[in-house]
Legacy VTK file of the C-alpha trace (Angstrom):
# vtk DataFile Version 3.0
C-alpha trace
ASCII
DATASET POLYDATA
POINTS 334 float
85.955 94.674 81.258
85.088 95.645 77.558
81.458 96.412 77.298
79.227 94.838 73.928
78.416 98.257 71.580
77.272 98.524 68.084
79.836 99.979 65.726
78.463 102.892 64.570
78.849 102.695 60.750
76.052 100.207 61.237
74.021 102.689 63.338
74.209 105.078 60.675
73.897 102.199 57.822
70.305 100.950 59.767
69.313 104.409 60.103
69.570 105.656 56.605
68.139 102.272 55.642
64.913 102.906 57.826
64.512 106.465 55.829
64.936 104.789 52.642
62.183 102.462 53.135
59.943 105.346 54.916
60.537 107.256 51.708
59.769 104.498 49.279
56.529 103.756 51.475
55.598 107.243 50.929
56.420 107.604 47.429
54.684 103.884 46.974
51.411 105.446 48.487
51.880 108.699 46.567
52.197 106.359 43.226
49.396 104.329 44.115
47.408 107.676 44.861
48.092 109.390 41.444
47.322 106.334 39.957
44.071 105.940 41.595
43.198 109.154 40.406
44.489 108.591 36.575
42.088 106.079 36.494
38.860 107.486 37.460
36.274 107.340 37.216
36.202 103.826 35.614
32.496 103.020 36.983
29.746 105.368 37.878
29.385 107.862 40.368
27.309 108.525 42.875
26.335 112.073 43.602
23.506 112.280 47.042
21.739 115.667 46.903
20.364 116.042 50.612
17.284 117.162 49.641
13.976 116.087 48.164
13.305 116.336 44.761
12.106 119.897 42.895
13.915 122.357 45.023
17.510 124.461 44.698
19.849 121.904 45.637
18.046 118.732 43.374
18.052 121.633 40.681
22.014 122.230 40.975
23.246 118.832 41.924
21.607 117.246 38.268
23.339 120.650 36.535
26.589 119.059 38.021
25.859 115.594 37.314
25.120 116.891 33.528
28.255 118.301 33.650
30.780 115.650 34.916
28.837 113.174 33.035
29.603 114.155 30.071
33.575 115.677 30.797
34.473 112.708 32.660
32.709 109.898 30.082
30.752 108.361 33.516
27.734 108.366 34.744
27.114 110.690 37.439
23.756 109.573 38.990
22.082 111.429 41.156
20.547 109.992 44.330
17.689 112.031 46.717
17.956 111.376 50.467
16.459 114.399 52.113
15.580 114.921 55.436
17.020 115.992 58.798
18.201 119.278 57.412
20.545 117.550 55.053
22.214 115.201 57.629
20.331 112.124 56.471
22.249 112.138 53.421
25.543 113.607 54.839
25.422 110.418 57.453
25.401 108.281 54.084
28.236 110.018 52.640
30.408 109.060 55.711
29.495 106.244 55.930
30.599 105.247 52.388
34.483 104.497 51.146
36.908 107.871 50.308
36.967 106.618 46.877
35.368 109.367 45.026
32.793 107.261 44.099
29.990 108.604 46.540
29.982 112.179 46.804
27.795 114.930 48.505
25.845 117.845 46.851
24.830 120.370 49.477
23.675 123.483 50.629
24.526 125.651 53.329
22.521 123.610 56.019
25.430 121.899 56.235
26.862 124.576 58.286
24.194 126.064 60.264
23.393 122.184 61.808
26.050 122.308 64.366
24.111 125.674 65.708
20.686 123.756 65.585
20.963 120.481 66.463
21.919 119.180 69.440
23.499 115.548 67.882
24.478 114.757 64.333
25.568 111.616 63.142
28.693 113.182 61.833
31.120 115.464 62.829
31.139 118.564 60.404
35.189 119.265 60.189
36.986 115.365 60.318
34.359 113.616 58.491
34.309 115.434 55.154
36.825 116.375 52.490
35.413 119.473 51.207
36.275 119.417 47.134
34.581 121.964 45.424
32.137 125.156 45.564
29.320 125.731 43.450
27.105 128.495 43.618
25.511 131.234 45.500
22.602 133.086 45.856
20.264 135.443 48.021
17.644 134.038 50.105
14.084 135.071 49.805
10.510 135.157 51.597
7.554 134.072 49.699
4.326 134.076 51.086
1.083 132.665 49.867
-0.992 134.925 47.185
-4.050 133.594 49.464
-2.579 135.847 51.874
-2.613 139.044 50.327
0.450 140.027 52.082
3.351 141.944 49.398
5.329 143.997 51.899
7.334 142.805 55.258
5.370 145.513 56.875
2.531 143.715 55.420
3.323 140.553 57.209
4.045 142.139 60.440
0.492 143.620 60.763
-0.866 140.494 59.928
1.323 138.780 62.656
-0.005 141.251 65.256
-3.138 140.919 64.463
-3.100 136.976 64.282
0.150 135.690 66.046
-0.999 131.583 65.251
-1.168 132.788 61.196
2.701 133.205 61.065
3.154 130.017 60.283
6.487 129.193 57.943
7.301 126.019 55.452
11.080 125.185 57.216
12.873 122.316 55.352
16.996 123.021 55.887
18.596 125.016 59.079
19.707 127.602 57.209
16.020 128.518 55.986
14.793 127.756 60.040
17.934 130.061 60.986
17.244 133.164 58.775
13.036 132.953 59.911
14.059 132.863 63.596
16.164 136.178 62.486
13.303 137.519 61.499
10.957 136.721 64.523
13.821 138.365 66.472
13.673 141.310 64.904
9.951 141.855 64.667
8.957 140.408 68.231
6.157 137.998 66.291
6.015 134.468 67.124
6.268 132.467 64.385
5.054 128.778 63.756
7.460 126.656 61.955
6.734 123.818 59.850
8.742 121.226 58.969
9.307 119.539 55.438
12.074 117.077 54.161
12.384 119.191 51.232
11.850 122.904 49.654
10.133 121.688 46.984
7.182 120.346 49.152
7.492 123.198 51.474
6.933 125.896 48.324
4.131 123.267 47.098
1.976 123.799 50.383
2.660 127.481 50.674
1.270 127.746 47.619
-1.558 125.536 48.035
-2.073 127.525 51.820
-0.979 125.149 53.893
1.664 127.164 55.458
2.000 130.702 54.882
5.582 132.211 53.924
8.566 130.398 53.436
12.442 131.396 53.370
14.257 129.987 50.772
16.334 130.205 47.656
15.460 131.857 45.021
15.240 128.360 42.525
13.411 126.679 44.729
10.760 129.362 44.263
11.037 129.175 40.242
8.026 126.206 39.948
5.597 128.779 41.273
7.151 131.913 39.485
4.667 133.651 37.128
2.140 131.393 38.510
0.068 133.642 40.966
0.034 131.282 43.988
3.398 132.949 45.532
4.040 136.545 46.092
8.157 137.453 46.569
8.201 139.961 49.595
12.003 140.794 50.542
15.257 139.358 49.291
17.817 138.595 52.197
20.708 140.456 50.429
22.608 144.054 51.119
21.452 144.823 47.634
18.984 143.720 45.216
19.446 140.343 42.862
19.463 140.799 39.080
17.340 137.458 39.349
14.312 139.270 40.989
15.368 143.214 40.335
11.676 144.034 41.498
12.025 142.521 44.780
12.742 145.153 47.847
15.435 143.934 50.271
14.805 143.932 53.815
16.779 146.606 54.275
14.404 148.774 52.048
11.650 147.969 54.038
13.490 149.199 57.460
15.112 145.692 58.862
18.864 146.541 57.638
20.213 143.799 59.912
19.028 140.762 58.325
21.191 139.214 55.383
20.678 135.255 54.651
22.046 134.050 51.129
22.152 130.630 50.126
25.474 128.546 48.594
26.172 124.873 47.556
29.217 122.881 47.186
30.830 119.348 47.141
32.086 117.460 49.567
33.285 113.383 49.702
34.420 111.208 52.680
37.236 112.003 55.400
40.824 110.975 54.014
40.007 110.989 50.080
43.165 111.182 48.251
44.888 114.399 47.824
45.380 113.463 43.655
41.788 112.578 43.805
40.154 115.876 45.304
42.957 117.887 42.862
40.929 116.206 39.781
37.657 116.382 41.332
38.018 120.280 42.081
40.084 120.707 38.775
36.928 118.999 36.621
33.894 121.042 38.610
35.644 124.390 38.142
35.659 123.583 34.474
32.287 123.022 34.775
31.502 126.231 36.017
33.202 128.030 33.488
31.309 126.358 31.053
28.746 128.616 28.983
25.887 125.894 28.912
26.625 125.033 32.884
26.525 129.729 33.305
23.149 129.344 31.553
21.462 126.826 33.493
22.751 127.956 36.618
21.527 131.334 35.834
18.315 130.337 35.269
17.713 129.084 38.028
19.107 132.455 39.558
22.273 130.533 41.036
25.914 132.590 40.906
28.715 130.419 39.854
31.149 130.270 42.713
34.618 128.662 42.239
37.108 128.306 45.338
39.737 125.487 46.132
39.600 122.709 48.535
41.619 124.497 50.974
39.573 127.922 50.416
36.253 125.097 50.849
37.503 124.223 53.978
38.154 127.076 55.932
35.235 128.648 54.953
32.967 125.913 56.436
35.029 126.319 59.508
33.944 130.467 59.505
30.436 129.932 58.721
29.933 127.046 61.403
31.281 129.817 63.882
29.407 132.570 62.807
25.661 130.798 62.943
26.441 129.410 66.181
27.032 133.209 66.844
23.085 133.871 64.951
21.795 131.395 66.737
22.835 132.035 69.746
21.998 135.840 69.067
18.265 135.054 67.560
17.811 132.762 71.152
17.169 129.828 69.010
18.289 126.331 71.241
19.373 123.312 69.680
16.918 120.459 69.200
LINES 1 335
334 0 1 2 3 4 5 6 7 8 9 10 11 12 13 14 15 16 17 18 19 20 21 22 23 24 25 26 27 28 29 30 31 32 33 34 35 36 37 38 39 40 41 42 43 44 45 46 47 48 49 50 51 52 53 54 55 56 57 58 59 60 61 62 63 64 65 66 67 68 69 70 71 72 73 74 75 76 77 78 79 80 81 82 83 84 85 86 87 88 89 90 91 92 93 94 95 96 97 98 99 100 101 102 103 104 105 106 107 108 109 110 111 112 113 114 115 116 117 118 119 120 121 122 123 124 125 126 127 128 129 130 131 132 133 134 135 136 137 138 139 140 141 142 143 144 145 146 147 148 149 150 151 152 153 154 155 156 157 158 159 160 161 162 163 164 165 166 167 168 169 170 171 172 173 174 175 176 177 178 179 180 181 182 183 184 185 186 187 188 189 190 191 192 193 194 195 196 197 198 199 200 201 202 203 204 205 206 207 208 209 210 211 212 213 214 215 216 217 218 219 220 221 222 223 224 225 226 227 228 229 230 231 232 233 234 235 236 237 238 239 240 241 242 243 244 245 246 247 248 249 250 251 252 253 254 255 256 257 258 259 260 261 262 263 264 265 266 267 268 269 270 271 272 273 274 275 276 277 278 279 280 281 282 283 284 285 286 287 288 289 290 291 292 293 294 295 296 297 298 299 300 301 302 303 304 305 306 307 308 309 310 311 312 313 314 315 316 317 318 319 320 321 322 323 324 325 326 327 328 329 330 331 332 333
């Protein structure tokens, strides 16, 4: 009895059919891709700083929108939605099409979240495609001139003497992390009080309201020279050419606390490869440029220039190691 088979010059001739159209599928998508990113931007752009108005991050993200605005011949409009330690606005960016056409500005918060709060709308690795760095620089604590405090040691008598005065101005995890590092260290209780923003939390420990802050340096640069803050440690191994007359902690005998504050890019999960290669390719430009070095410089930002890739796995390390702080300063998720 003969048995039915397929002759197998057709098995081969299907088989390297299938491939072929696999491969033109591919390159189709590829095309389409590079094409895609040829073209843009042909419309303006959207760039959500998660934070409020006035502080480090509004300060940076409208240096950047400058920037691409006028490389790129679009509009790159920046769009406030603080709160939530940055995850208000982060929920909006993944919520909106990989297109390039929304993108994040933000600040480290991003990656001390995961350590702080128990749910986010968002998952921090698969809902982001990290483009571009920005900048860096040291964090520092301000307290209120009212206080009369100029010296951590300064501020740790005064804790002792008044644990319910160590009250603090909190308005992104990072900030909240570094202050919990520092109640840790000194034993003090400290108070913290939250803001949507570190431009209103500077504003009321100026005014008072609260009494020290931790924060970046820029968002401190309203009230520099004005007599309502006084700059008590910098969070950094050494001290920053932006405030060479600032002690670090380490002078003042707490060598175990370092905090410094960065900023980057980030759009939607599953933007195009061609896309993100422009993106990256246009903000490192920026960076280099000598107006962008001034203006980040004066407001006492570092440029800091890495690739996607480099982006990415360094969100993954820091996520890691301030679950590690956290965990270490005994600070629970809320």
């Amino acid at each position: 009895m003969n048995t039915p088979h397929t002759p197998l010059p057709f098995l081969y001739q299907r088989r390297n059919l299938l491939a072929t159209l696999a491969a033109l599928a591919c390159l189709g998508t590829a095309t389409h891709a590079g094409a895609q990113a040829a073209a843009y931007p042909n419309k303006p752009v959207q760039l959500i700083v998660a934070a409020a108005p006035g502080g480090g991050t509004d300060a940076i993200g409208r240096v950047l929108g400058d920037a691409l605005t006028a490389s790129l011949k679009q509009p790159f409009v920046v769009v406030n939605r603080a709160g939530a330690s940055g995850a208000i606005g982060s929920e909006m960016l993944v919520r909106s099409p990989a297109d390039g056409y929304t993108l994040l500005v933000l600040q480290n918060g991003h990656t001390v979240n995961p350590a702080t709060m128990k749910k986010l709308p968002y998952d921090t690795f698969n809902d982001f495609t990290p483009i571009a760095t920005l900048g860096r620089s040291p964090l520092v604590l301000v307290g209120g001139a009212q206080l009369g405090v100029k010296t951590f040691k300064d501020l740790t008598e005064m804790g002792k003497r008044t644990p319910t005065s160590m009250s603090f101005g909190s308005a992104e995890a990072s900030t909240r992390l570094a202050t919990e590092m520092l109640a840790g260290a000194t034993g003090l209780p400290m108070v913290p009080v939250s803001y949507k923003g570190t431009g209103p939390a500077m504003t009321d420990v100026a005014g008072g309201h609260v009494n020290f802050s931790v924060t970046t340096i820029a968002s401190t640069l309203p009230m520099r020279g004005s007599g309502k803050v006084n700059y008590i440690a910098v969070l950094s191994p050494q001290r920053t050419p932006f405030l060479p007359e600032v002690p670090t902690l380490a002078e003042q005998g707490f060598p175990n606390i370092e905090a410094s504050g960065w900023w980057g890019v980030l759009g939607p999960a599953n933007m195009p490869k061609p896309l993100v290669q422009k993106l990256n390719a246009a903000i490192q430009a920026a960076l280099g440029d000598a107006e962008v070095k001034k203006r980040l410089a004066n407001l006492s930002i570092e440029p800091w220039s890495a690739t996607p890739e480099e982006f990415d796995k360094f969100i993954h390390r820091e996520v890691d190691l301030n679950i590690k702080l956290a965990k270490k300063a005994g600070l629970e998720p809320e």
